[in-house]
C-alpha positions as CSV (number, residue, x, y, z in Angstrom):
1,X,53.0,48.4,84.8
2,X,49.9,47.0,83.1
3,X,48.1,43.9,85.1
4,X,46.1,41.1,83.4
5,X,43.4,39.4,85.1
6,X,42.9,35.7,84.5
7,X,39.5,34.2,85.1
8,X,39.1,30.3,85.6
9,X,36.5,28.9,84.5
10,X,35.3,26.0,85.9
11,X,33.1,23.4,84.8
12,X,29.4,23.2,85.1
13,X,27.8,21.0,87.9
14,X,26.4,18.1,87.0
15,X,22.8,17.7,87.4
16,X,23.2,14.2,89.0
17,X,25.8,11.6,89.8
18,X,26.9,8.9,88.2
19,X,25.1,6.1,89.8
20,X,22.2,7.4,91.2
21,X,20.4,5.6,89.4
22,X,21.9,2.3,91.8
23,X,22.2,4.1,95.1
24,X,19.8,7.5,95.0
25,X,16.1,5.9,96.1
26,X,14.5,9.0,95.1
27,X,16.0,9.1,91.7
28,X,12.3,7.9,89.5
29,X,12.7,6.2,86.4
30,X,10.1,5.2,84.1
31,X,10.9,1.8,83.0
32,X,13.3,-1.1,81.9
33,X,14.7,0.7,78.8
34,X,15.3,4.5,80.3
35,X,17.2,2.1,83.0
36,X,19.4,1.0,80.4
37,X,20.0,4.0,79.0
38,X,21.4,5.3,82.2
39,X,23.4,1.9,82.7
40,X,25.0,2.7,79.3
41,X,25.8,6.5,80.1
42,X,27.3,5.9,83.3
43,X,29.8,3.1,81.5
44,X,30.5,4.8,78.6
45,X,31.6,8.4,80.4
46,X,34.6,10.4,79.5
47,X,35.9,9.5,82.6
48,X,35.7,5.3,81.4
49,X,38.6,6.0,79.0
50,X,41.9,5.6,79.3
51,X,44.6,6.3,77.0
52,X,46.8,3.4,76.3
53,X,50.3,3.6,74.5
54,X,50.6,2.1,71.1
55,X,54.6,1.1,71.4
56,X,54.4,0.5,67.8
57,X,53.9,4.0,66.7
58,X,55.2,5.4,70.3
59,X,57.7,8.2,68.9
60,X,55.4,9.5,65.8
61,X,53.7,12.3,65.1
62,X,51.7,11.5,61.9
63,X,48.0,11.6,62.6
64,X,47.3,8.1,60.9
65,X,49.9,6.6,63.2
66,X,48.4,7.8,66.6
67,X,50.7,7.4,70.0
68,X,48.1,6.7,71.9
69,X,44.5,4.7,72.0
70,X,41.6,5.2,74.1
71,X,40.0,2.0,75.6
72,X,36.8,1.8,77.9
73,X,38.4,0.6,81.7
74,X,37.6,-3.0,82.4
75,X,37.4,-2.5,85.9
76,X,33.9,-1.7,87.1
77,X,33.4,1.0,90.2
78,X,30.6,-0.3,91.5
79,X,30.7,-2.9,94.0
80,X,29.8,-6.7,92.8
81,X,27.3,-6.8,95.9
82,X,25.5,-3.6,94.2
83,X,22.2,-5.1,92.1
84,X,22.1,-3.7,88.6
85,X,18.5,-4.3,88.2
86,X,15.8,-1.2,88.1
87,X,14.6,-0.1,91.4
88,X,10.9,-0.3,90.2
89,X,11.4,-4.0,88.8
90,X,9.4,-5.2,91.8
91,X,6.6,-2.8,92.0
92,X,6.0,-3.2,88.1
93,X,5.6,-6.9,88.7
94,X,3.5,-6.7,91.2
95,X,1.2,-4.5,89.2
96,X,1.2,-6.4,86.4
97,X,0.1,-9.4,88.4
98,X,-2.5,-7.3,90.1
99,X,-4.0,-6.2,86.7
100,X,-3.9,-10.0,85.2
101,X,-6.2,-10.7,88.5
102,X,-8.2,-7.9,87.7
103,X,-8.7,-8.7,83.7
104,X,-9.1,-12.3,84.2
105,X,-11.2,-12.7,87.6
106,X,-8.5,-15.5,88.5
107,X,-7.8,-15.6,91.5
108,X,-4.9,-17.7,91.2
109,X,-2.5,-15.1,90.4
110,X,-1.8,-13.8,94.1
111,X,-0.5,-10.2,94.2
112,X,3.3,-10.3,96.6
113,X,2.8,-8.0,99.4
114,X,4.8,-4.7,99.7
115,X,7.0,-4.0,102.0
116,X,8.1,-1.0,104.0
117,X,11.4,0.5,105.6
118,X,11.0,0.6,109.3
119,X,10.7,4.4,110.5
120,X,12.0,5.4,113.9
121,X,9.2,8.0,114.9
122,X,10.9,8.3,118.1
123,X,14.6,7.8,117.3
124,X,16.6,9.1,114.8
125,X,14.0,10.2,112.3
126,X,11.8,12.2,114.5
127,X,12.4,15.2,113.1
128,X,10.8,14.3,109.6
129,X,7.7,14.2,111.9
130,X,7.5,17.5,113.6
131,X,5.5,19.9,111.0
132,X,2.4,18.3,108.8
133,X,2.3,18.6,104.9
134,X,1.3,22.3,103.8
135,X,-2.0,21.1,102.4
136,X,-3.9,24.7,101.7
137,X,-7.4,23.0,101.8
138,X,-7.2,21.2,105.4
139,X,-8.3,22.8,108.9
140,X,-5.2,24.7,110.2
141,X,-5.2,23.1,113.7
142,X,-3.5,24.8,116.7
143,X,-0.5,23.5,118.6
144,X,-0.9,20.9,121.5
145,X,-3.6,19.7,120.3
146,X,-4.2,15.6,120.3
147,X,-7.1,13.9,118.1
148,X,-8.4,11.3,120.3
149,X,-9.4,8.5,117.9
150,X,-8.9,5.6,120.5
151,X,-12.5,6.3,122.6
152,X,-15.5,7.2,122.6
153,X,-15.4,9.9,125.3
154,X,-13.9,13.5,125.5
155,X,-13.9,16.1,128.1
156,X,-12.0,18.5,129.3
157,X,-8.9,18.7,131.7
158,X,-10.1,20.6,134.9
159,X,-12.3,19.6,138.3
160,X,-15.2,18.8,136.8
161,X,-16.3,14.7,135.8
162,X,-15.4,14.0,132.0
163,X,-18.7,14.1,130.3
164,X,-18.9,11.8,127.3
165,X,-19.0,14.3,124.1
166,X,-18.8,12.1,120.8
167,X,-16.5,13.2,118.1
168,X,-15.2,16.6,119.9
169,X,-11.4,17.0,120.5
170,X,-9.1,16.8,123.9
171,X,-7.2,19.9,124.4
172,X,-4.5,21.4,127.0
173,X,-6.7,23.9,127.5
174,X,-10.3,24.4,129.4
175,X,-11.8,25.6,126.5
176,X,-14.2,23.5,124.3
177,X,-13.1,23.2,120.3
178,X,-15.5,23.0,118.0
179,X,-15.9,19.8,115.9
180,X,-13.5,19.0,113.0
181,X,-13.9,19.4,109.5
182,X,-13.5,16.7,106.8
183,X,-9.3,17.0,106.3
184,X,-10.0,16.2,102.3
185,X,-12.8,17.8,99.9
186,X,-13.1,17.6,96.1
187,X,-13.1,21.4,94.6
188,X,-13.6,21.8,90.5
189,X,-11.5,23.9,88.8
190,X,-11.4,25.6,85.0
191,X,-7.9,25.2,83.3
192,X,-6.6,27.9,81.0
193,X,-7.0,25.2,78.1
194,X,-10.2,24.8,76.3
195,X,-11.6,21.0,76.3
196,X,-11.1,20.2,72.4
197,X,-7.2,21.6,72.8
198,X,-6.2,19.4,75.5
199,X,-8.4,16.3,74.6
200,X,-7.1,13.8,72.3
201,X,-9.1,10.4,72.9
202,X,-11.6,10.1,75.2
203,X,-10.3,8.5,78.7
204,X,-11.6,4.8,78.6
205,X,-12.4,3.1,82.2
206,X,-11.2,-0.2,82.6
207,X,-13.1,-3.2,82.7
208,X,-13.4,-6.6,83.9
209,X,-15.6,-9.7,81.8
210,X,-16.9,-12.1,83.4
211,X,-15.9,-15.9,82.6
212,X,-18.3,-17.1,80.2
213,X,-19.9,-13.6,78.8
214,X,-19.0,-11.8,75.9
215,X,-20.5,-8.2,75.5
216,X,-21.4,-7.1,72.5
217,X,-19.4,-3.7,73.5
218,X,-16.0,-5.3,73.4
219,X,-17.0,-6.4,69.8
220,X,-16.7,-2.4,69.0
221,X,-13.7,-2.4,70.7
222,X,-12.4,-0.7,66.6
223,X,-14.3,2.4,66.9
224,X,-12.5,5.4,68.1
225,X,-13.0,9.5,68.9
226,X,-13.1,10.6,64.9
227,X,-12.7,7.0,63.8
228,X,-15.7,5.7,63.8
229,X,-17.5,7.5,67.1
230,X,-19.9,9.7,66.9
231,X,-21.4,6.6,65.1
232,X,-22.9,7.1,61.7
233,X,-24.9,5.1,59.3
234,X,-21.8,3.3,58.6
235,X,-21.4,1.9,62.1
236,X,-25.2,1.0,62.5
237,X,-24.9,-0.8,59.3
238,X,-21.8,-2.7,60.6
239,X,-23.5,-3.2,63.9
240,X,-26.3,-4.8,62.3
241,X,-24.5,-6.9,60.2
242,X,-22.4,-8.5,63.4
243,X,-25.5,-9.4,64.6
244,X,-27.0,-11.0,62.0
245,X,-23.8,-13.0,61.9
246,X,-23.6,-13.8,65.3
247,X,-27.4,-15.4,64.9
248,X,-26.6,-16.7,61.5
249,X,-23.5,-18.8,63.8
250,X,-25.5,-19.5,66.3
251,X,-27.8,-21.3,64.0
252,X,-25.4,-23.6,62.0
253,X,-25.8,-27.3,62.6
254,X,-22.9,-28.6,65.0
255,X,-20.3,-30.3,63.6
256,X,-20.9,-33.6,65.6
257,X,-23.4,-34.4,62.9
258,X,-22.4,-36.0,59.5
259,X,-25.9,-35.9,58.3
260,X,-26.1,-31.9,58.6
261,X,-22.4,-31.5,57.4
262,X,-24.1,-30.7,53.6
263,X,-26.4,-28.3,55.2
264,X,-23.5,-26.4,57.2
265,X,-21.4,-26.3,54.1
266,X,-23.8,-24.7,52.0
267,X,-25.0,-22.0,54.7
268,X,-20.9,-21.2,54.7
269,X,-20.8,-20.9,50.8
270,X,-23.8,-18.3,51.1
271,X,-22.1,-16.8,53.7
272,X,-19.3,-16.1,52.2
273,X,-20.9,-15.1,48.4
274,X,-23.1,-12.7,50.2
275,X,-19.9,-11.5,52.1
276,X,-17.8,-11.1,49.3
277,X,-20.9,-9.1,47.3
278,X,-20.8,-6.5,50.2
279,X,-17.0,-6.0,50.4
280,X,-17.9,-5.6,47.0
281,X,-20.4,-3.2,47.0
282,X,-17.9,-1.3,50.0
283,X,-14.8,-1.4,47.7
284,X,-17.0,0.4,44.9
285,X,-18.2,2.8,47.2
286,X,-14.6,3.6,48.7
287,X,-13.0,3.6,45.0
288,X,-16.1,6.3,44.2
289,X,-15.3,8.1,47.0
290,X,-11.6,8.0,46.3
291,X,-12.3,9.5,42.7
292,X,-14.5,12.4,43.9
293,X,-12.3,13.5,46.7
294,X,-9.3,13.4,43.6
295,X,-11.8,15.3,41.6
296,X,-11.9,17.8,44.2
297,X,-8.2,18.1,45.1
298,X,-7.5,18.0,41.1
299,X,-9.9,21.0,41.1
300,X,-8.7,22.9,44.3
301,X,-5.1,22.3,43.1
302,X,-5.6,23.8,39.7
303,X,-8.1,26.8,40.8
304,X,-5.2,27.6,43.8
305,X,-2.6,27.2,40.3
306,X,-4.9,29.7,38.6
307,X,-5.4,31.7,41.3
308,X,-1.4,32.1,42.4
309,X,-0.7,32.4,38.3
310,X,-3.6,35.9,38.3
311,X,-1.8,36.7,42.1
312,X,1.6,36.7,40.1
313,X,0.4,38.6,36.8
314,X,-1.2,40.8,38.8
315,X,2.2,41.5,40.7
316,X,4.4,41.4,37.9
317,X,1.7,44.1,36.0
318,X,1.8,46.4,38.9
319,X,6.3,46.0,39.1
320,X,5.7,46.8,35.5
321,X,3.3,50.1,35.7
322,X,5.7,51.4,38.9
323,X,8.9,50.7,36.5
324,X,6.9,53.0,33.5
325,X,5.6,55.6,35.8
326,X,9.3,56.2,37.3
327,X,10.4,56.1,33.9
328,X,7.6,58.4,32.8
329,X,8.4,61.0,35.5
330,X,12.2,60.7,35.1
331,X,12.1,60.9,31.4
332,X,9.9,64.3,31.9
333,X,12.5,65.8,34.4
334,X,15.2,65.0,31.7
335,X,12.8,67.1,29.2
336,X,11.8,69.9,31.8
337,X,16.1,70.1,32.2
338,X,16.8,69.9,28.3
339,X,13.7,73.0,27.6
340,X,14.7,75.1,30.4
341,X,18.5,74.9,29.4
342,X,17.4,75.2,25.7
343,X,15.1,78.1,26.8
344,X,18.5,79.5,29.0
345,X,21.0,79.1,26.1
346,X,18.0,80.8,23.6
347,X,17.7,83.7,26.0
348,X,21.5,84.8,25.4
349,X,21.3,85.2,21.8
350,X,20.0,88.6,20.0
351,X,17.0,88.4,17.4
352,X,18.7,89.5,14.2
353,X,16.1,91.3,11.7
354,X,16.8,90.8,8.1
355,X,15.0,92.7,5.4
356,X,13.3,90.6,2.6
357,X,15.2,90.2,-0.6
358,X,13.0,89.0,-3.2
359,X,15.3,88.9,-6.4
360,X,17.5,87.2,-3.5
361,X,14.5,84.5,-2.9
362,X,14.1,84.2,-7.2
363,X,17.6,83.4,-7.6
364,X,17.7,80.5,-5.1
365,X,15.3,77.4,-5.6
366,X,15.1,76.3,-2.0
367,X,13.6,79.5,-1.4
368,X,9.4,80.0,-0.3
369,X,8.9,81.1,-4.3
370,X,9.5,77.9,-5.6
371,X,8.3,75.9,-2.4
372,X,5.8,77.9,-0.5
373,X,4.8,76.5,3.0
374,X,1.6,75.3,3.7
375,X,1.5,77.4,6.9
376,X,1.1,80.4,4.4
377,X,-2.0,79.5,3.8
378,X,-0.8,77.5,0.2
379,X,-1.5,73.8,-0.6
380,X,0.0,72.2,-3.7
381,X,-2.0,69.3,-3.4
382,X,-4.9,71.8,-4.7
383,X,-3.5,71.5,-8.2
384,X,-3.0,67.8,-8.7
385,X,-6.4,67.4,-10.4
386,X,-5.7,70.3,-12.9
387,X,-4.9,67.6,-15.8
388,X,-7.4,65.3,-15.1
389,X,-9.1,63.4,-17.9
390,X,-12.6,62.9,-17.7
391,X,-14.5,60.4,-20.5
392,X,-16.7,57.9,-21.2
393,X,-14.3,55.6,-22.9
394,X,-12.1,55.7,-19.8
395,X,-15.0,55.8,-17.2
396,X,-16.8,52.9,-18.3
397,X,-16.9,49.1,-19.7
398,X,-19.0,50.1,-22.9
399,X,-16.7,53.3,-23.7
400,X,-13.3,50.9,-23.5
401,X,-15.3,48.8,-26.2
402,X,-16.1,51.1,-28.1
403,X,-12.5,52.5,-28.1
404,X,-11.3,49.4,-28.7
405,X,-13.3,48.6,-31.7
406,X,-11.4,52.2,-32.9
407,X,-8.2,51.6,-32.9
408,X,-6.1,49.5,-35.8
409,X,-5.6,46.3,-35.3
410,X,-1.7,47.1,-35.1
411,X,-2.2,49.4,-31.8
412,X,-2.8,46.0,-30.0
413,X,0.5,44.2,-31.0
414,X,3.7,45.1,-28.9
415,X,6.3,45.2,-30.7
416,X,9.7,45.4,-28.6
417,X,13.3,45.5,-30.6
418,X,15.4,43.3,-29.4
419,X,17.7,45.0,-27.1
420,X,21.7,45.5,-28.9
421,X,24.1,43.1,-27.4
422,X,27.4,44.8,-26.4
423,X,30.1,42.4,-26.8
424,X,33.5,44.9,-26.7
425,X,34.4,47.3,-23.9
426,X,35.0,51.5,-24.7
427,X,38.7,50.1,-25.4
428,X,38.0,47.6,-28.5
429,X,38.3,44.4,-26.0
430,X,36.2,41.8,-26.8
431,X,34.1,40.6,-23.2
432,X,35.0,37.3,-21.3
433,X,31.5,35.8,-21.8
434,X,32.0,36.6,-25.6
435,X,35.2,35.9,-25.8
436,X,34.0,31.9,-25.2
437,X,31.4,32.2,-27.7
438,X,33.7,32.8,-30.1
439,X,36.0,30.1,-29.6
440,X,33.1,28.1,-29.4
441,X,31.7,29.1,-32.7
442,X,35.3,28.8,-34.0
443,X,35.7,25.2,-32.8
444,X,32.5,24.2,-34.1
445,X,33.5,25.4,-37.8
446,X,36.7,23.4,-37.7
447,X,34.8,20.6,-36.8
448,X,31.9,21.2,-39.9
449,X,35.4,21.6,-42.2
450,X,37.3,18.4,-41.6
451,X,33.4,16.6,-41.6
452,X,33.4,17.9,-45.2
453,X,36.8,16.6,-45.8
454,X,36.4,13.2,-44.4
């Protein structure tokens, strides 16, 4: 009897609950809106459905008239004491006040404090505590030893006074340890990545202004890596010109005085003319630009057109020289096969001799004596010249004169009969076409008749 094994699969695990982003405190999100997202997963699960009844349609079976809907459960599994805010709300408020005091300089934006778990080294939690973090770079330090930070004075267990040793370790043991080592150091290392691969923009410290300054390096604040930086002649020009407007502001008349409001309002209208005449001068230099660079990507485009249109000739010409020399070779194979079974068939057949009859070749006109062969060694053409006339009257323009002047004057006149005009057939019937003419002729005399008449 044949057995059949079954296997049941079950489902994957999940990689996380479904709330762990409310109860887990080492689950790490990175802000308000990936908070949300997880707030709207978690309540919009499979598991938040429920399939309610429609009575209406409670017996049916036609798919536009379902038996049953799927709602999303009002009821809510967490616990209304449970805070749906993000875990990291209050350390991203506190950091966003600290760098507000840090941009600003005011110091009336006061930083809350932070606030730790208490940690029972001795209780309950004591085991967290019993082996240090595998840091690869710090002094491996033996067992039962104690880092005396509290005084000033080591020495060693034993008989002898403690001598006051600075900065030396207290140990179990009568033996002296050597000083410690620093238990950080900064070490440089080479990536596999080059600099310009990783490297997008260049990291930018942060700053803090002064109240009351403004340096002329936040002005330049627009410049970027590749837009703008390395600076060019561009930038220096631009530099120089916010400088000369700066000065030109700082030397305006105030506006407190009516007498110098003239003067202001003319120094703006200059201003602004000689403003407008460089965004001028910068939009015709842009539009030029524009043009050349189209220039050059008309020009790339149509020699890359030419240069795929030769690439494709070229391709199609060598398809076309493969197809003729297959079609070469096969054709010769065919005639190779037709001359060797022409030569094979030609082999089979006797040579039969026949004496040459020559009253037999006289009698018949398709023979060599009426037609030899120019393979014989005989050329008709030879003979064609054999009735040739040659003279003087024929040759040249004088001689056809002078023939001319010869001949009676009735040599020159044509004179063609007039061809006979068959009107009857071999059997005495008169032709259609004359047939009409006839009748025509007929009715015209009746007509000349009764004219008379009348």
């Amino acid at each position: 009897m044949a057995t059949q094994t079954q296997v049941l699969k079950r489902g994957a695990v999940q990689p996380a609950r479904l709330h762990d982003y409310l109860y887990d405190p080492t689950c790490s999100l990175s802000g308000v809106r990936d908070h949300a997202r997880e707030t709207f997963a978690a309540k919009t699960t499979a598991e938040q459905l429920q399939a309610v009844p429609v009575y209406e349609h409670l017996f049916s079976d036609l798919r536009q008239y379902p038996r049953f809907a799927y709602r999303i459960q009002s009821r809510d599994p967490v616990p209304a004491h449970v805070s749906r805010q993000w875990l990291g709300q209050a350390d991203a408020h506190r950091e966003q006040i600290a760098l507000s005091r840090l941009f600003t300089g005011n110091d009336a934006f006061v930083v809350p404090p932070r606030t730790y778990e208490h940690v029972d080294v001795g209780g309950r939690e004591r085991a967290k505590f019993f082996r240090k973090p595998l840091v690869p770079f710090m002094e491996n330090i033996q067992p039962l030893v104690v880092l005396d930070t509290g005084r000033s004075t080591t020495g060693t267990f034993g008989d002898a006074a403690i001598k006051p040793i600075p900065g030396h370790l207290v140990s179990s043991t009568k033996s002296a340890v050597p000083p410690a080592q620093p238990t950080t150091k900064t070490q440089a290392i080479q990536t596999d990545y080059m600099e310009r691969e990783a490297q997008t923009d260049p990291y930018t410290p942060e700053y803090v202004v002064k109240p009351g300054e403004q340096p002329e390096v936040l002005t330049l604040a627009t410049l970027m890596y590749k837009k703008g930086l390395p600076a060019g002649l561009a930038e220096v020009e631009m530099i120089e010109r916010a400088r000369a407007k700066r000065q030109w502001e700082a030397s305006l008349p105030p506006l407190d005085d009516p007498q110098q409001w003239e003067k202001r309002f003319k120094m703006m209208s200059d201003m602004e003319r000689h403003e407008w005449l460089l965004r001028e001068n910068e939009i015709e230099k842009l539009q030029n630009l524009r043009i050349e660079l189209l220039e050059k990507m008309l020009k790339d485009n149509e020699a890359r057109r030419y240069d795929t249109s030769i690439e494709r000739i070229n391709r199609q010409w060598s398809k076309k020289q493969i197809e003729r020399e297959e079609f070469v070779k096969t054709n010769r194979l065919h005639y190779l096969r037709a001359i060797r079974a022409l030569l094979r068939k030609r082999s089979q057949v006797e040579t039969k001799y026949v004496k040459n009859d020559i009253i037999r070749a006289y009698t018949k006109y398709e023979t060599t004596a009426y037609g030899p062969l120019t393979r014989n060694g005989y050329f008709p053409d030879k003979l064609t010249d054999k009735y040739l006339v040659k003279s003087r009257f024929l040759d040249t323009y004088t001689g056809l004169l002078e023939l001319e002047s010869t001949l009676p004057s009735n040599a020159l006149k044509i004179r063609l009969p007039a061809p006979k005009r068959i009107s009857s057939t071999k059997d005495g019937h008169l032709k259609r076409q004359f047939r009409r003419e006839r009748d025509l002729n007929n009715i015209s005399k009746v007509r000349f008749f009764v004219i008379l008449l009348i």
